[in-house]
C-alpha positions in Angstrom: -8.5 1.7 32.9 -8.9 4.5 30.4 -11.1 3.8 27.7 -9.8 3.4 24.0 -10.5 4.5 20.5 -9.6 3.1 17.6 -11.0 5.2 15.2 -14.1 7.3 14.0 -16.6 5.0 11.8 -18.8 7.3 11.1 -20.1 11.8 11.8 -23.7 12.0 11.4 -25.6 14.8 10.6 -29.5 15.7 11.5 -31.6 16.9 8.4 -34.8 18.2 8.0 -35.6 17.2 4.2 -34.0 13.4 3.7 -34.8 14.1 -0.5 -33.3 17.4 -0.5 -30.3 16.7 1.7 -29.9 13.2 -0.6 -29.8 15.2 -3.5 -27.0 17.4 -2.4 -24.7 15.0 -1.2 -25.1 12.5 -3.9 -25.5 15.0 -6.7 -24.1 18.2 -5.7 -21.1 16.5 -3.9 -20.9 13.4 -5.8 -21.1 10.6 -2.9 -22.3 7.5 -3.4 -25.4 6.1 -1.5 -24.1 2.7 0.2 -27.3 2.2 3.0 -30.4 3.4 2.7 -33.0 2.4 6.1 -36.5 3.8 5.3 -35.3 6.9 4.0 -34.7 8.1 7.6 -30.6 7.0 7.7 -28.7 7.2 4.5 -25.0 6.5 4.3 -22.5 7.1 1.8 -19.0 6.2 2.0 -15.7 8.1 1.7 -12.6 6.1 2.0 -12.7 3.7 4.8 -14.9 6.3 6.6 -19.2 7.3 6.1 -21.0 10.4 6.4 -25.0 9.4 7.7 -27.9 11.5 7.6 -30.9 11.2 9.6 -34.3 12.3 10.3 -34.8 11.2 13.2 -31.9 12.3 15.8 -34.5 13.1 18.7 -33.5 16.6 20.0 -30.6 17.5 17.7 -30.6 20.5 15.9 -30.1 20.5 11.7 -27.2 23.7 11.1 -26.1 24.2 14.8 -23.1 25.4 13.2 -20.8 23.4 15.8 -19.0 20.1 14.5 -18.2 19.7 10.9 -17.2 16.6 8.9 -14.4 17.7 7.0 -13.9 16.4 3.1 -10.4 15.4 1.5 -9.9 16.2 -2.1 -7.7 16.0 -4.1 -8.1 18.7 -6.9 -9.4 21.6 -4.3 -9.9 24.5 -6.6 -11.5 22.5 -8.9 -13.7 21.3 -5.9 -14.2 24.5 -4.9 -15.1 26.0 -8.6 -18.0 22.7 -9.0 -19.6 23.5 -5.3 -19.8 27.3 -6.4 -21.4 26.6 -9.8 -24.1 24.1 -8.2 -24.8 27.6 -5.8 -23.2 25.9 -2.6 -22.8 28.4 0.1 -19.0 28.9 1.6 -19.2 30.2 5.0 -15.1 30.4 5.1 -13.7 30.9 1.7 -11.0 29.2 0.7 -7.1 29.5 2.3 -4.0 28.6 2.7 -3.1 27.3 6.4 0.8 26.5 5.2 -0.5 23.0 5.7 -3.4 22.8 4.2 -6.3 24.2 1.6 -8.9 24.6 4.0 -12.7 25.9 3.4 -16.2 25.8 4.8 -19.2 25.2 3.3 -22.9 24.4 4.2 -24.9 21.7 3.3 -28.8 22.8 2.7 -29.8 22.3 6.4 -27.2 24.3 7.3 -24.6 21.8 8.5 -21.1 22.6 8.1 -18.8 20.9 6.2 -14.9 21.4 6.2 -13.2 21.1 2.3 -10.0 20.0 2.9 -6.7 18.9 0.5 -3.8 18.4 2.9 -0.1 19.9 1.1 2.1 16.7 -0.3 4.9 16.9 2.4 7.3 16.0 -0.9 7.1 19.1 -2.5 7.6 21.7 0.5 
């Protein structure tokens, strides 16, 4: 029997400064905090899904640079105007994939994270 997936509950990313990398993602990116354990795993939840931080992922690397969580919004350019004002640094400026707005940004570790507003299929 293969095994099977139902669904992804939850991308986590190392950090190396829990307050600074709270900060960002609840003020700079506007998430709400829903779990907090010692300061070492925070959660915050977007749609049915959460993005965790931790402190304490033995051996992983803060910024490798490899996966990214990526971020549905609705209003992109107006996304992408707040993250630039608050000095958020795009590693892939914004574009047009004919399906999507698609960009890149960094978190203050370094993590990559995809800003993403899929186009409404109506109006192609």
């Amino acid at each position: 029997m293969k095994p099977h997936f139902t669904g992804i509950p939850f991308v986590v990313y190392p950090v190396t400064d829990m307050t600074r990398a709270r900060a960002f993602y609840r003020d700079v990116l506007g998430l709400a905090e829903t779990a907090n354990w010692e300061n070492q795993w925070i959660e915050f939840d977007i749609g049915s899904n959460t993005l965790a931080l931790t402190s304490t992922m033995q051996g992983a690397q803060p910024g490798a640079q490899a996966g990214a969580a990526a971020l549905e919004t609705p209003d992109f350019e107006a996304t992408v105007a707040a993250l630039k004002a608050s000095g958020v640094k795009f590693a892939l400026e914004p574009f047009d994939s004919g399906v999507c707005r698609f960009a890149r940004f960094l978190d203050p570790d370094g993590n990559h994270l995809i800003l993403h507003r899929i186009h409404d299929p109506a109006k192609s």
